[in-house]
N, C-alpha and C positions, 0 to 999 in steps of 0.2 A: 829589591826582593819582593815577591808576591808572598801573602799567606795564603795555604790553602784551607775551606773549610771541613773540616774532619778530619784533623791531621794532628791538632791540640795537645794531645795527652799520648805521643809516643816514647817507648821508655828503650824502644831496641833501635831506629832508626832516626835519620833526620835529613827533613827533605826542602833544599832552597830550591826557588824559584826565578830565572829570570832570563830575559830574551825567548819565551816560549821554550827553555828547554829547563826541565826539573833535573838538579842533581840530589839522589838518591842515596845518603851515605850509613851504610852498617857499622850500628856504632856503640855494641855490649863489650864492654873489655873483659878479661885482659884479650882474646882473640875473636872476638866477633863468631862464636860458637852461635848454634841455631837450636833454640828451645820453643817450648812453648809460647812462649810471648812474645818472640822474633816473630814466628809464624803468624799471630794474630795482627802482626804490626803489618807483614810484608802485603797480608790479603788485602789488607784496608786500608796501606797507602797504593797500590795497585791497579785497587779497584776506585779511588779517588780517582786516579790521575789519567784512567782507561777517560772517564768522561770532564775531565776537568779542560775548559776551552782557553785555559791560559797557557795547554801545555800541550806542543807538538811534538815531543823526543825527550827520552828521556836517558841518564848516566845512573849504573848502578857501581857505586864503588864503595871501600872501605878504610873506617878508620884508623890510625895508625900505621902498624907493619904487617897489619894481615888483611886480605878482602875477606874472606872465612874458613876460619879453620873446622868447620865440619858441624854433624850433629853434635850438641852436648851429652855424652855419654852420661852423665847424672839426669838428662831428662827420661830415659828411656822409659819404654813401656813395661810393666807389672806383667811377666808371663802366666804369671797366675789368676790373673784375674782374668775370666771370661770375655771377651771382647776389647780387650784394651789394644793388642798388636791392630786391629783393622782400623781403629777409630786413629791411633798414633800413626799407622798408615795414610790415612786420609788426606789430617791435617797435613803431611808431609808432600804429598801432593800436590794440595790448593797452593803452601808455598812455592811450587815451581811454575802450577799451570796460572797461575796469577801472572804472573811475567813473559809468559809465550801466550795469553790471549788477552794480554793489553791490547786495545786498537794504536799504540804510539810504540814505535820504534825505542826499542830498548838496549843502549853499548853498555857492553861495562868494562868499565876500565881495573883493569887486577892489579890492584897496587901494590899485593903481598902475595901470602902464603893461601891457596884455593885448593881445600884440601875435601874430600867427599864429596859430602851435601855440598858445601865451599863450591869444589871444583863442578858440580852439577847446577848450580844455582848462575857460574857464568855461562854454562852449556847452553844454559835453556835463554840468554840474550841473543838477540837479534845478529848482532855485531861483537866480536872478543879483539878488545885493545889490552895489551900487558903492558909491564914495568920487566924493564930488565932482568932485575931479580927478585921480578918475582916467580914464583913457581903453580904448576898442577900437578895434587897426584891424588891416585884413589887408594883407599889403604883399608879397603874392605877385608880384603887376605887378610891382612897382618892383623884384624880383630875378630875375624871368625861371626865376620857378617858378610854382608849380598849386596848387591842395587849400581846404579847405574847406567848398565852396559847400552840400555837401550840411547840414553845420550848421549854416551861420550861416542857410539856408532854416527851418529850423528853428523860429526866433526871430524871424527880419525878415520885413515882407510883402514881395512880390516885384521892386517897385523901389525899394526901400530898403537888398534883398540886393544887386542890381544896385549900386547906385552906391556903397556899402561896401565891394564886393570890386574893382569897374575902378576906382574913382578912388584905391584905400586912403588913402580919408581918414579922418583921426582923426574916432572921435567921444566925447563926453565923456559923463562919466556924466550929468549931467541931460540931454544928449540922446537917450542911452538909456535912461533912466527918460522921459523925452516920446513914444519911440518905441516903448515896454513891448516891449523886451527886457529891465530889468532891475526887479525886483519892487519896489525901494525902493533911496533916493539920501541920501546920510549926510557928514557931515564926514568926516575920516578919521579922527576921536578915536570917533566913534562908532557906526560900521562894525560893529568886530570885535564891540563889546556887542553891537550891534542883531543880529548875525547869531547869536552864539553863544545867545543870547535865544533868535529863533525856533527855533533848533533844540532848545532846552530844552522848548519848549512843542510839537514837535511830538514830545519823545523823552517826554512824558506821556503822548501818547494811547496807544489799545493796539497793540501793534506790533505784532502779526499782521493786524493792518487797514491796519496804514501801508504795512509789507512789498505789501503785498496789493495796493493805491492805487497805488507808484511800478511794481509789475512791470504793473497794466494800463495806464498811460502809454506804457508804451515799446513795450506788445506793439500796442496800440489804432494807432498811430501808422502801422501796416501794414494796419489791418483796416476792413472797413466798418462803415460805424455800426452795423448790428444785430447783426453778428456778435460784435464789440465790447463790446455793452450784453450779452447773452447770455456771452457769456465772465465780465462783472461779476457776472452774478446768479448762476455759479456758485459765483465767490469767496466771494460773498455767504452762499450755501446752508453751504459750508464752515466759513465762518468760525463760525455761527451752533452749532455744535457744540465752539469752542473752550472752555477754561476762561477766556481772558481776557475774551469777548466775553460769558459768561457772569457773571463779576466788573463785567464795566463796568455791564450791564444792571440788576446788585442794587444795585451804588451808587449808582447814580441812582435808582433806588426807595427806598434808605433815606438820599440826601440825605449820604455820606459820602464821601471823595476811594478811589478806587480802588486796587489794588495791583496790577500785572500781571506776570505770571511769564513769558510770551512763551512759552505755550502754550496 
């Protein structure tokens, strides 16, 4: 296992390191609720591991029976006090856009119950691997609060997002592997392998191609198609003068396993 530096003093999460791929485990019991101090964990292991060169791919999963069961409703914001709702907004944010603008591929593997913020916080990974039973729901309805839609649109087609977020009803991992939102559906013995795996096999290829890959998803997602495919071919152009895209090119010419330095 590698240690990471700035990673020391985490009291919500904990993060090993090894084969280039960081596994990432939320870990406040009794459910991996999201408070304040989750939030300051999640920006700063995030943004560790955005430039940390030991790490190509990363797993976000969870401790125990739950991946997260949601915001902690004990943290909430003070409606009375002047500015508290935009500032608790904020933070609440940084925690998701931390993880969709890592430069390193982010799975996560939902080993439980992914419920709100929970079920938003896999939304916003690159890759969604489940556990059998485990579950997503959004249960905004049922407390007479808002949020999500713009994600879970994301992932679900349009009356699937609909009756996900008004009815919050559960839905289980092979319904969401039936419904591909989730890329693959696992016991829960065999989750964390199958996930920590893929990320092994994607921390092989060469990383200035993969970096390259997850930033045009997220930029593409605003853009039109040609503008889009035009943005790719300049990645393309670029990449084509790296030394790793050069390495990859020779090894497969002389038939040997590559070596890539992430330059």
């Amino acid at each position: 296992m590698t240690a990471l530096p700035g990673l020391e003093d985490l009291t919500t999460l904990r993060v090993e390191v090894a084969d280039l791929v960081a596994t990432v485990t939320i870990d406040r019991p009794p459910v991996n609720a999201q408070n304040g101090a989750f939030r300051d964990d999640i920006v700063r292991v995030f943004d560790v591991l955005h430039e940390a060169d030991q790490v190509r791919a990363i797993v976000l999963t969870g401790a125990g029976k739950t991946f997260s069961a949601g915001a902690d409703l004990k943290d909430r914001p003070d409606a009375s006090r002047p500015g508290a709702f935009p500032r608790h907004s904020r933070a609440v944010r940084a925690g998701f856009d931390c993880v969709m603008e890592c430069r390193k591929p982010v799975i996560a593997a939902v080993n439980g119950a992914a419920i709100g913020a929970g079920c938003v916080l896999a939304l916003v990974c690159d890759i969604i691997l489940v556990a059998e039973d485990a579950f997503m729901s959004m249960t905004e309805v049922d407390v007479g609060l808002a949020g999500g839609v713009a994600h879970v649109l994301r992932h679900f087609g349009q009356s699937d997002a609909r009756m996900f977020l008004l009815t919050a009803r559960r839905l289980s991992g092979a319904e969401l592997y039936r419904m591909n939102v989730a890329s693959g559906c696992y016991t829960k013995a065999e989750l964390l392998p199958a996930a920590q795996a893929m990320a092994r096999e994607i921390a092989g290829k060469v990383p200035l191609a993969v970096e390259a890959a997850k930033r045009a998803f997220t930029l593409n997602e605003y853009m039109p198609l040609r503008e889009g495919y035009v943005y790719e071919q300049t990645q393309t152009a670029l990449l084509a003068r790296t030394e790793d895209t050069k390495e990859a090119l020779a090894a497969f010419a002389e038939k040997r396993k590559p070596v890539f330095r992430g330059r």
